[in-house]
C-alpha positions in Angstrom: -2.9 -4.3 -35.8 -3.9 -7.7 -35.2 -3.6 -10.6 -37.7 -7.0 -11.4 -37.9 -8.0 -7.8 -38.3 -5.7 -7.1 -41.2 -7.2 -10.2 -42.8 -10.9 -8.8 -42.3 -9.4 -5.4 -43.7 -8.3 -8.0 -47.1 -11.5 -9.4 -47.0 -13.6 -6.7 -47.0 -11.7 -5.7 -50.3 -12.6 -8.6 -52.1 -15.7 -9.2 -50.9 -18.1 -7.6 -53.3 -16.1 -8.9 -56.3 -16.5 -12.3 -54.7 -20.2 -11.7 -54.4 -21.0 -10.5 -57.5 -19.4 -13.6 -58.9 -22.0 -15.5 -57.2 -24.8 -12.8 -58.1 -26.3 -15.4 -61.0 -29.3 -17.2 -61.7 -27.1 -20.5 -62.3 -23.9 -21.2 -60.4 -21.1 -23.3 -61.7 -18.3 -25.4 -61.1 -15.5 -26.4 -63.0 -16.7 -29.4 -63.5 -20.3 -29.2 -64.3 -23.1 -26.6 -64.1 -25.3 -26.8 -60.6 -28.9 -26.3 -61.6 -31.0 -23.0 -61.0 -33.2 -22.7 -58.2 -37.1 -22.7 -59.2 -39.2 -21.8 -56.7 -42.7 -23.0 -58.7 -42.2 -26.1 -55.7 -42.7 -24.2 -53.2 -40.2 -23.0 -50.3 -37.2 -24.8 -48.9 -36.6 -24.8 -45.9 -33.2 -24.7 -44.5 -32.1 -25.7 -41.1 -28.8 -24.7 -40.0 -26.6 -23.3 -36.8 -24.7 -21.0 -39.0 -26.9 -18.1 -39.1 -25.5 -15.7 -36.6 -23.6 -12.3 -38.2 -25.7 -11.6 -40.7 -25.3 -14.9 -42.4 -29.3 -16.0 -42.6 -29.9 -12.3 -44.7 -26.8 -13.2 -46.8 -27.9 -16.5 -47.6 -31.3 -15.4 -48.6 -30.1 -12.9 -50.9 -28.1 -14.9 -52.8 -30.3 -17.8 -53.0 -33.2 -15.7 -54.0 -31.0 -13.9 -56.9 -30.0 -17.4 -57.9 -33.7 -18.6 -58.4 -34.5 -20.1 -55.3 -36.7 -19.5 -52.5 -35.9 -20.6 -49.1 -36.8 -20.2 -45.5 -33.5 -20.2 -43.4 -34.6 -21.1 -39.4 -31.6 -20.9 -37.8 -30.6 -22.9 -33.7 -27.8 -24.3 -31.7 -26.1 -27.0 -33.2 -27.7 -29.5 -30.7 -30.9 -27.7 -31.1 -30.9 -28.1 -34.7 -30.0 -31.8 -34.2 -32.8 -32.4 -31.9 -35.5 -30.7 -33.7 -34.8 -32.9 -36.7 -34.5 -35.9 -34.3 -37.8 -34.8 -33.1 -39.6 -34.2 -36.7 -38.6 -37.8 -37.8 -41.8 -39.0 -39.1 -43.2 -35.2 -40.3 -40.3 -33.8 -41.3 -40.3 -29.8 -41.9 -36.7 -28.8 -43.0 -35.9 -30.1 -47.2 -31.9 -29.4 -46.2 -29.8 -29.2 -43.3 -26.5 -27.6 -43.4 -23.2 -25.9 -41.0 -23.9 -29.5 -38.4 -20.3 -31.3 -37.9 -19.7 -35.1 -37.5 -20.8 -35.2 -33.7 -24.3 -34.4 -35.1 -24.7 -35.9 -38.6 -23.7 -39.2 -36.8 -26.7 -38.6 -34.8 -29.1 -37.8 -37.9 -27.6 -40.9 -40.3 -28.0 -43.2 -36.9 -31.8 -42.1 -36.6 -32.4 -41.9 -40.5 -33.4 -38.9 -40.6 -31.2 -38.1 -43.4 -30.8 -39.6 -46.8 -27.7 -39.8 -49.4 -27.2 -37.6 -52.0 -23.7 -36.5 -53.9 -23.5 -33.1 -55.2 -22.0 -31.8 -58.3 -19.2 -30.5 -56.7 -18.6 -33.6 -54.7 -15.1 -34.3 -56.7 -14.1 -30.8 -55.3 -13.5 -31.6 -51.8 -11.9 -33.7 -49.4 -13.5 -37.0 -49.2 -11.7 -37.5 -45.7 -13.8 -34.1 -44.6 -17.2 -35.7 -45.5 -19.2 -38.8 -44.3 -16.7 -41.2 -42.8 -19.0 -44.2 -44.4 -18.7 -43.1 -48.0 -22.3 -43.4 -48.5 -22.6 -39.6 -49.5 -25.1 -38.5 -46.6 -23.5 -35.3 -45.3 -20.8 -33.3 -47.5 -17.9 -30.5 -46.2 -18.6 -26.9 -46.7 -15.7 -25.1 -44.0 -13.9 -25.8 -41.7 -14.5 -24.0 -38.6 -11.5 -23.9 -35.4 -13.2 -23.6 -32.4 -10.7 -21.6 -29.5 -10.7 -19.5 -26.5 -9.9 -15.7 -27.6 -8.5 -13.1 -24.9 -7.8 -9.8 -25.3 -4.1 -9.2 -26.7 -3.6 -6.1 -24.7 -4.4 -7.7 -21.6 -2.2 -10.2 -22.2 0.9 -11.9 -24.2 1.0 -15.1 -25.3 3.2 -16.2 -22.7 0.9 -14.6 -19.9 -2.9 -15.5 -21.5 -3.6 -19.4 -20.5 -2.4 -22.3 -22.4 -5.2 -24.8 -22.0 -8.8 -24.3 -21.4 -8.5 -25.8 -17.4 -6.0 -23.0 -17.4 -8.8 -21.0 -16.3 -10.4 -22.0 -13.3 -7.3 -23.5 -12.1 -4.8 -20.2 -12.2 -6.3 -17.9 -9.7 -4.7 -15.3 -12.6 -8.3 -16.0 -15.2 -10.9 -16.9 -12.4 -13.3 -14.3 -12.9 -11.9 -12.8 -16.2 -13.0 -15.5 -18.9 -16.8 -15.4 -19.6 -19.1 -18.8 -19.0 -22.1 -19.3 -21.3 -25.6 -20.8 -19.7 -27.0 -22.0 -22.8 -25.2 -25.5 -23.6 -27.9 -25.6 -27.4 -24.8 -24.5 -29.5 -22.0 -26.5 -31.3 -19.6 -24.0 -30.2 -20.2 -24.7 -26.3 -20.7 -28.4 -26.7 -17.6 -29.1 -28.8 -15.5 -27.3 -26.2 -16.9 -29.1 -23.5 -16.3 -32.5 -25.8 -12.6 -31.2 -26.0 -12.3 -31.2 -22.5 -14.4 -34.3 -21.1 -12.8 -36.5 -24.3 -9.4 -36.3 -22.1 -10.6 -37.9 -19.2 -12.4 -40.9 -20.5 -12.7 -43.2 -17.7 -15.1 -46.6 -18.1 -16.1 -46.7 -15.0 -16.9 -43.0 -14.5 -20.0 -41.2 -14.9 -21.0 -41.0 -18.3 -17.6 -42.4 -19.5 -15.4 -40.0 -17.7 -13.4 -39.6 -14.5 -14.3 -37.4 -11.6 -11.3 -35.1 -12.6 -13.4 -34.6 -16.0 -16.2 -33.6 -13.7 -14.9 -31.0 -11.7 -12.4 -29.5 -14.7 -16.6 -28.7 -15.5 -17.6 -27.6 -11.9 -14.7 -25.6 -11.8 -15.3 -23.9 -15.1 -18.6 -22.5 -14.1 -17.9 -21.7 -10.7 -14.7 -19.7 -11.5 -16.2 -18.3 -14.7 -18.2 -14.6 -15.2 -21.6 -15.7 -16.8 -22.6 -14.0 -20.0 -24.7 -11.4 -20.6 -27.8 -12.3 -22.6 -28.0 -9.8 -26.0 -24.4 -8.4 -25.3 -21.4 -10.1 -27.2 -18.1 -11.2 -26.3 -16.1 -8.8 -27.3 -17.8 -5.9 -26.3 -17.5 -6.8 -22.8 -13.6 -7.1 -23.4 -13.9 -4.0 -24.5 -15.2 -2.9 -21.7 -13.1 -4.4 -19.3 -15.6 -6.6 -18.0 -13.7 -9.9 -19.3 -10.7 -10.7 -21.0 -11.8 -13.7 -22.8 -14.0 -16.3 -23.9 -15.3 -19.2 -26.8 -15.4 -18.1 -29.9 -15.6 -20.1 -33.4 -12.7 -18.7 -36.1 -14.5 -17.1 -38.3 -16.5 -14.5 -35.9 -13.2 -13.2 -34.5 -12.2 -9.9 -37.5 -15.8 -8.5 -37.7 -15.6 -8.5 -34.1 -12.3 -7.2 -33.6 -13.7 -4.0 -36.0 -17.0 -3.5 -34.3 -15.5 -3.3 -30.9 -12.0 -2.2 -31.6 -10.5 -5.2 -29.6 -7.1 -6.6 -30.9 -7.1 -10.3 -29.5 -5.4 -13.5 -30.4 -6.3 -16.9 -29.6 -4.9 -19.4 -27.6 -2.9 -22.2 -28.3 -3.1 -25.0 -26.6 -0.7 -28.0 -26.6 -3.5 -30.6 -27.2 -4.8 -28.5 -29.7 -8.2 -27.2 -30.6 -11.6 -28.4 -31.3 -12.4 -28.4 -35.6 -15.9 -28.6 -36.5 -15.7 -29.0 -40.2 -19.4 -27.6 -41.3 -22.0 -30.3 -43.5 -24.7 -30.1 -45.6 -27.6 -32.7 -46.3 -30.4 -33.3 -47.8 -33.4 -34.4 -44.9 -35.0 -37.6 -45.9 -38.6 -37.5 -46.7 -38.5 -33.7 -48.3 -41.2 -33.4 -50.8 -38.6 -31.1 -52.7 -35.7 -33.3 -53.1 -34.8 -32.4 -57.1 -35.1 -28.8 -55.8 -32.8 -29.2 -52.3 -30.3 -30.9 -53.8 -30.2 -28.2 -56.9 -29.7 -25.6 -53.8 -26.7 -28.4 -52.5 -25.4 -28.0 -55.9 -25.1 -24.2 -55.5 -24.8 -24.0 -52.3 -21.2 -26.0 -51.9 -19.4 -24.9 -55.0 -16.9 -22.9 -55.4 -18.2 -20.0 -56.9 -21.0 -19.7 -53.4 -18.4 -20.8 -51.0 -15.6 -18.3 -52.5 -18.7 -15.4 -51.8 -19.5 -16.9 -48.4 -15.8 -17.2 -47.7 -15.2 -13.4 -48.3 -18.2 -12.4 -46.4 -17.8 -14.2 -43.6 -14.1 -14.7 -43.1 -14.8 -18.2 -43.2 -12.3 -21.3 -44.6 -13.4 -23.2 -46.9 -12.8 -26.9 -48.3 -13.8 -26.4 -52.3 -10.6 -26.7 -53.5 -11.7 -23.9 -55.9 -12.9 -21.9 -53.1 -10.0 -22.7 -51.2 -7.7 -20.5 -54.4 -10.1 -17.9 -54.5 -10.2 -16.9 -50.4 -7.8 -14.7 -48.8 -4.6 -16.2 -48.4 -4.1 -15.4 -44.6 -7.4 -16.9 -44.0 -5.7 -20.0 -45.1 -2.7 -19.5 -43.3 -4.5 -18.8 -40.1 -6.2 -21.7 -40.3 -3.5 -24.0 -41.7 -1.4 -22.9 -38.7 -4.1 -23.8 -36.0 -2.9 -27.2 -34.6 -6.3 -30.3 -34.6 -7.0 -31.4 -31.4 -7.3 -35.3 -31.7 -10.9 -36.9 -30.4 -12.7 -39.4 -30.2 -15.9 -38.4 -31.8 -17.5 -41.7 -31.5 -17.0 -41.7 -27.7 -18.5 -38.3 -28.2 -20.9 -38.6 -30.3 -22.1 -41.5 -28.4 -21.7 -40.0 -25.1 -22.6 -35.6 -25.3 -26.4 -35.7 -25.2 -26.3 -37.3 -21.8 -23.2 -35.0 -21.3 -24.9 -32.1 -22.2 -28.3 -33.0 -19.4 -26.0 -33.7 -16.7 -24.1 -30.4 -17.3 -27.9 -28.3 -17.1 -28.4 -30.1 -14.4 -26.0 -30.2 -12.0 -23.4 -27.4 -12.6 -25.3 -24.5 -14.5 -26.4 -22.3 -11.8 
């Protein structure tokens, strides 16, 4: 059996321990309580790209059972970014969470968010969080963004080692799935992997020609996906061997479609999106969104979330309480090193030249 499926196999042991531990009406740290919810303000609403798997019913749940009441609507990454760029001056969402650095940068640029420090703030990494030390966006996990094939297809030393491995070894061309939807952090961080290599000033958009076709040749050596049908079921069914996939969705997928897969390693390394959560400036519910921050990020929550979702977090209490070969797995997966304010400045316009000229 697969490493990642014996870890879901842990997980799902611990899991409704780990949930009823956050089954309260008031969460707490070690540190200091995090306040109720109390829904007499009305409903929060909570933007966030970390909704897929079941995670938007889960949230509610708990939230509701610890006294608050919130409204979870749930887009790409850059979607998510962009519709908060877009409500600026009537803004709908009271928080914003599961956005990496390449996004918050975007929000704190356009003020759209607004500083706040949450009781478990002491709890984390202050390396993971805002780089300005101002307190506007705070770690929740960390998230390893990778290519996964199908481990009975091939052996580590057979499956590709890099991500232009694909359309450039006539071996993959046709077997690795290509997505048409560039809205999600998963897609976009991959493609900032790749086009952060080939930075170029007097290229296009900051990057070299060979950055330009490494995209061509991705999409036109790629099998498109299938709207409604995941990944992994069409490596199950022999349609593809491989494609993106974000850490933490790998062991429920592994059980639901019986595919043992691994994920490559690259020497440059991978793409980490280490997941945030804000508060939105100009929420008429700010005692109450940053109450939900408070419960939200510690460690009890994040221990629950972590167990459920196979996820790793950065509370250093939640970090003690998850399985330990979640923490290995993710200890062992090797950072790849970018540039994220070259990216961050650069992957909007990345992301419109991409729809527009290679997409087909």
């Amino acid at each position: 059996m697969h490493q990642l499926t014996r870890m879901a196999a842990a997980v799902a042991a611990t899991t409704l321990l780990l949930t009823a531990c956050s089954d309260s009406t008031a969460t707490e740290t070690d540190a200091e309580p995090a306040a109720s919810g109390d829904s007499s303000g009305g409903t929060l609403v909570v933007y966030t790209n970390s909704n897929a798997d079941g995670r938007a019913e889960w949230l509610d749940e708990q939230a509701s059972a610890a006294g608050f009441d919130i409204e979870v609507v749930g887009q790409g990454g850059g979607d998510t970014t962009n519709k908060i760029l877009a409500e600026a001056n009537n803004p709908v969402a009271d928080v914003v969470f599961g956005l990496n650095h390449m996004y918050f940068s975007q929000l704190v640029g356009a003020d759209t968010i607004e500083p706040y420090t949450p009781a478990w703030s002491d709890e984390v990494d202050p390396d993971l969080a805002d780089p300005s030390g101002e307190g506007y966006f705070w770690p929740l996990i960390q998230q390893g963004i990778v290519l996964a094939y199908n481990a009975d297809v091939y052996t580590p030393e057979e499956a590709p080692q890099d991500w232009t491995d694909l359309w450039t070894d006539e071996r993959f061309q046709g077997r690795y799935e290509t997505v048409d939807g560039l809205g999600g952090a998963t897609t976009q961080l991959i493609f900032a992997g790749i086009l952060d290599r080939y930075q170029d000033p007097d290229g296009d958009l900051g990057v070299s020609d060979e950055g330009w076709e490494h995209i061509q040749g991705y999409f036109e050596h790629g099998n498109p996906s299938v709207p409604e049908t995941d990944l992994y079921l069409r490596m199950a069914e022999g349609e593809v061997d491989m494609g993106q996939m974000f850490t933490s969705g790998i062991p429920s997928r592994e059980a639901e479609y019986g595919v043992d897969s691994a994920v490559m390693d690259p020497e440059v390394g991978i793409p980490f999106a280490v997941e945030q959560i804000a508060l939105v400036k100009g929420t008429d519910q700010a005692e109450e969104a940053g109450a939900f921050i408070d419960w939200f990020g510690s460690a009890e929550t994040q221990a629950a979330w972590s167990a459920e979702f196979d996820s790793m977090p950065v509370n250093e209490g939640a970090i003690a309480e998850a399985d330990p070969e979640i923490v290995e797995f993710h200890e062992n997966l090797e950072q790849q090193d970018i540039d994220w304010e070259f990216v961050a400045e650069n992957i909007a316009s990345w992301i419109e030249k991409v729809e527009l000229e290679y997409v087909p």
